[in-house]
C-alpha positions in Angstrom: 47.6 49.7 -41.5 49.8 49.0 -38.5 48.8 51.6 -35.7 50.9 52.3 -32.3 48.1 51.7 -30.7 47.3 48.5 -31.3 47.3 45.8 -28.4 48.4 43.1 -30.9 52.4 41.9 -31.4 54.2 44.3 -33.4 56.9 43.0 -35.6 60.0 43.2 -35.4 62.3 45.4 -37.6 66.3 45.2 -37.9 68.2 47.8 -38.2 71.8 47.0 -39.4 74.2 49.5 -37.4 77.3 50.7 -38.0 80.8 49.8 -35.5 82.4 53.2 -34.9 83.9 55.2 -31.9 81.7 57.5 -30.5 81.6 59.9 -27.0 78.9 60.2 -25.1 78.8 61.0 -21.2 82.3 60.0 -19.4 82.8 57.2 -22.4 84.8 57.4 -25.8 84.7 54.3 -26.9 83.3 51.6 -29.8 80.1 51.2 -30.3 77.2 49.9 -32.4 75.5 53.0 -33.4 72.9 54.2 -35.8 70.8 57.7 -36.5 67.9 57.6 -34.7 65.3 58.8 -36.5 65.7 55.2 -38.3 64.4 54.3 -34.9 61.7 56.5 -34.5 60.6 56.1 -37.9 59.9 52.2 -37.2 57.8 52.9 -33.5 56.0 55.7 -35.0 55.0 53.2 -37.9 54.4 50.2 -35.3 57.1 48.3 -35.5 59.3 47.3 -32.6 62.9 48.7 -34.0 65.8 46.4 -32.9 69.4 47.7 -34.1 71.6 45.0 -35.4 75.4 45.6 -35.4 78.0 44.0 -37.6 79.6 40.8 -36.3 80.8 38.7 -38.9 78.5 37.0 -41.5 74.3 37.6 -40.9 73.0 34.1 -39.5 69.7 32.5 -40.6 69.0 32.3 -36.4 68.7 36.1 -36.4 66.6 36.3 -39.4 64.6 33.4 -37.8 63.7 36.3 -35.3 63.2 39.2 -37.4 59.8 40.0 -39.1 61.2 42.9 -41.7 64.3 44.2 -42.8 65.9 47.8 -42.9 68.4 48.1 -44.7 69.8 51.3 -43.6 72.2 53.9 -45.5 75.8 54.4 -44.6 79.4 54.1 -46.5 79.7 53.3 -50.2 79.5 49.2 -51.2 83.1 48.1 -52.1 84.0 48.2 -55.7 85.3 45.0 -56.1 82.1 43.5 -55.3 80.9 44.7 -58.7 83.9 45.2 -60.4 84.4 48.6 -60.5 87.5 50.8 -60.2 88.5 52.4 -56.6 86.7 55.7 -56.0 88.6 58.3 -54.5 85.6 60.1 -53.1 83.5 58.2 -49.8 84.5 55.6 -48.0 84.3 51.9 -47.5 83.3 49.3 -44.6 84.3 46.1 -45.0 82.3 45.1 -41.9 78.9 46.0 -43.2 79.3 44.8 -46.1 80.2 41.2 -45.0 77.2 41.5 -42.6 74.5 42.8 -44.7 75.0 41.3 -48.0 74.6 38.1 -46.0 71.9 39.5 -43.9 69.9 40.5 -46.5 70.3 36.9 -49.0 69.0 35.2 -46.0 66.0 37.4 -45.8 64.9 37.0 -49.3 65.1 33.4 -49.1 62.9 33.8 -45.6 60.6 35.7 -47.2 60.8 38.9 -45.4 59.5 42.5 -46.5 62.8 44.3 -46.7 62.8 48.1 -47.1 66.4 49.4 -48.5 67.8 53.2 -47.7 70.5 54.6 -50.1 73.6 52.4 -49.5 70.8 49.9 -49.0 69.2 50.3 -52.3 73.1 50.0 -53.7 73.5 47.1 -51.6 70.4 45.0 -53.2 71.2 46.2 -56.3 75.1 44.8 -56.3 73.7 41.4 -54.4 71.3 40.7 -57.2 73.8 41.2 -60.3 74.1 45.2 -61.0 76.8 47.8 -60.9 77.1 51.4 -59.7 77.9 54.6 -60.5 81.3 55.2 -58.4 80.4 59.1 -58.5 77.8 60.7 -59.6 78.2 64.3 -60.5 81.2 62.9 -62.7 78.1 61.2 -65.0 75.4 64.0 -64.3 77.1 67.7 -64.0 76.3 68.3 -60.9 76.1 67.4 -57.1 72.6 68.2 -56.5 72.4 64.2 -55.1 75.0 65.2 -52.4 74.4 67.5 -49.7 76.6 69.2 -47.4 78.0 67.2 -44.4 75.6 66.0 -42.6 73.0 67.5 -44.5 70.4 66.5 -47.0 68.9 67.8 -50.5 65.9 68.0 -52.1 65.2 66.3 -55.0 62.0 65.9 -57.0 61.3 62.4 -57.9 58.9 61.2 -60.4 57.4 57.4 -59.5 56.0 55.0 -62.1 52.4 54.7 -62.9 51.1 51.3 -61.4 54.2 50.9 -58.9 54.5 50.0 -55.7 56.2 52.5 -54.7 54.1 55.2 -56.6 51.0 53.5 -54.8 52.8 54.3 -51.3 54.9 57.6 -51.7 52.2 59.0 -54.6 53.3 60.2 -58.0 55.7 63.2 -57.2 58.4 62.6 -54.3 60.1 65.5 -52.6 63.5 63.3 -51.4 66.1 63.7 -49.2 69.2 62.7 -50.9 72.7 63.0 -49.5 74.5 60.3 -52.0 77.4 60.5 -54.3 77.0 56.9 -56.0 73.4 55.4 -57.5 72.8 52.6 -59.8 74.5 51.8 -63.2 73.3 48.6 -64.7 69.9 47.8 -63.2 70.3 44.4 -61.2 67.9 41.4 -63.1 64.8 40.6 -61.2 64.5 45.0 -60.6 62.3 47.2 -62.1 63.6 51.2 -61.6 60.3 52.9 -60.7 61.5 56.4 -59.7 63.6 58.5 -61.5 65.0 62.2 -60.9 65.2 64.5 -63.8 68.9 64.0 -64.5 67.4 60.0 -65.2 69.2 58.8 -61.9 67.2 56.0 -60.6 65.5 56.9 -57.6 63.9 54.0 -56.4 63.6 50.3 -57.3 61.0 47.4 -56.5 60.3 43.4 -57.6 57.6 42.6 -59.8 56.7 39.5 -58.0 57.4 38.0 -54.6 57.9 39.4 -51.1 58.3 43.3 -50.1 61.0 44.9 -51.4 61.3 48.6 -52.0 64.8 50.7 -52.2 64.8 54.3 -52.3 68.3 55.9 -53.4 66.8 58.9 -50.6 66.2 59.0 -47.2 62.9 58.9 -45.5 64.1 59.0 -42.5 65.2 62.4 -42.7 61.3 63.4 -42.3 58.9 62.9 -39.5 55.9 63.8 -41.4 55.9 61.1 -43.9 56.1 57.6 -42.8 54.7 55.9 -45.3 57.3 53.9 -46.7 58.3 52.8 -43.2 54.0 52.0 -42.5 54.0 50.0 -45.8 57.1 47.8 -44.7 55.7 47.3 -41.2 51.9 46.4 -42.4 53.4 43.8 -44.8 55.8 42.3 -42.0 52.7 42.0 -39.7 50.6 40.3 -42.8 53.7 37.7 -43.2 53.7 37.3 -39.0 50.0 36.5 -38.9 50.1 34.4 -42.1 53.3 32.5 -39.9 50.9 32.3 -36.7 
């Protein structure tokens, strides 16, 4: 396991940002801005956490320089990518998407360990072939996914025996949710290996080749578990020393 205080290279974690106005100090102006507890979550798990804001289409050059992946949660994926109907509920950015769907074919085809957060999870999900749910208390009853604004829920989440992400997170997951879509028709090449008990999929993971984990929560949202973030970070070390 990765530790902080290790005197060997950390590797190197992107963090795809959003492009919005914000005010802090004197200044109201654009920026590139992301919550930080993303950031604290990859230094406390030894990675070096290095924010990446939407410019136009993802490069292979920044890839080239990335060891793992983030894919962090944010605004709903546009329906048309998967052919669903406008949702009158969330809200789009056209931006991101063009970024990270980019950003995130290029690192599977590098190779890298790619943990994906909410609208990340949705992301991989659309990118390999699946659909969403365009809102989910319409299909469940309920908006116990949700939260209030700015706020998260918890949710207990039951992981698959013999997963990946049941060997990280153990078998019972208290999650912090604040999402209004989730996944429809399970992307080929997935496996859904945590579930809620209204059946919404929870988390999803390959069955063969490199990292990947998405979680439909946020465990960002708390400090005293890491261990998503640790397992993304020790595998992008393994593929750095493998590289060296």
């Amino acid at each position: 396991m990765v530790s902080n205080d290790s005197d060997g290279p950390r590797p190197v974690i992107g963090l795809p940002t959003y492009a919005e106005r914000a005010v802090f100090g004197a200044w109201d102006t654009r920026c590139a801005i992301l919550h930080h507890s993303y950031v604290d979550m990859v230094a406390r798990a030894g990675g070096i956490p290095v924010l990446l804001p939407p410019t136009g289409v993802a490069r292979p050059e920044l890839v080239a320089r990335l060891d793992g992946l983030v894919l962090t949660g944010g605004a709903d994926i546009d329906p048309a990518r998967y052919g669903g109907p406008a949702v009158p509920h969330g809200y789009t950015r056209a931006d991101r998407d063009e970024s990270e769907f980019e950003l995130f074919r290029l690192a599977r085809a590098a190779r890298l360990p790619v943990l994906a957060v909410c609208r990340g999870l949705q992301l991989v999900n659309v990118a390999l072939g699946g659909t969403l749910v365009g809102h989910l208390p319409d299909v469940v009853g309920h908006e116990g996914h949700s939260g209030g604004p700015g706020s998260f829920t918890p949710v207990a989440v039951t992981t698959a025996a013999g997963s990946r992400v049941a060997a990280v997170a153990g078998t019972k997951v208290t999650a912090h949710c604040h999402h209004h879509q989730a996944i429809d028709r399970l992307a080929p090449g997935l496996t859904a290996t945590a579930h809620a008990a209204d059946g919404t999929i929870e988390a999803v993971e390959t069955t063969s080749g490199p990292f990947l984990i998405g979680v439909q929560w946020h465990p960002e949202a708390d400090s005293a578990d890491d261990r998503l973030m640790r397992a993304l970070v020790t595998a992008a070390a393994r593929r750095e020393e493998r590289a060296a």
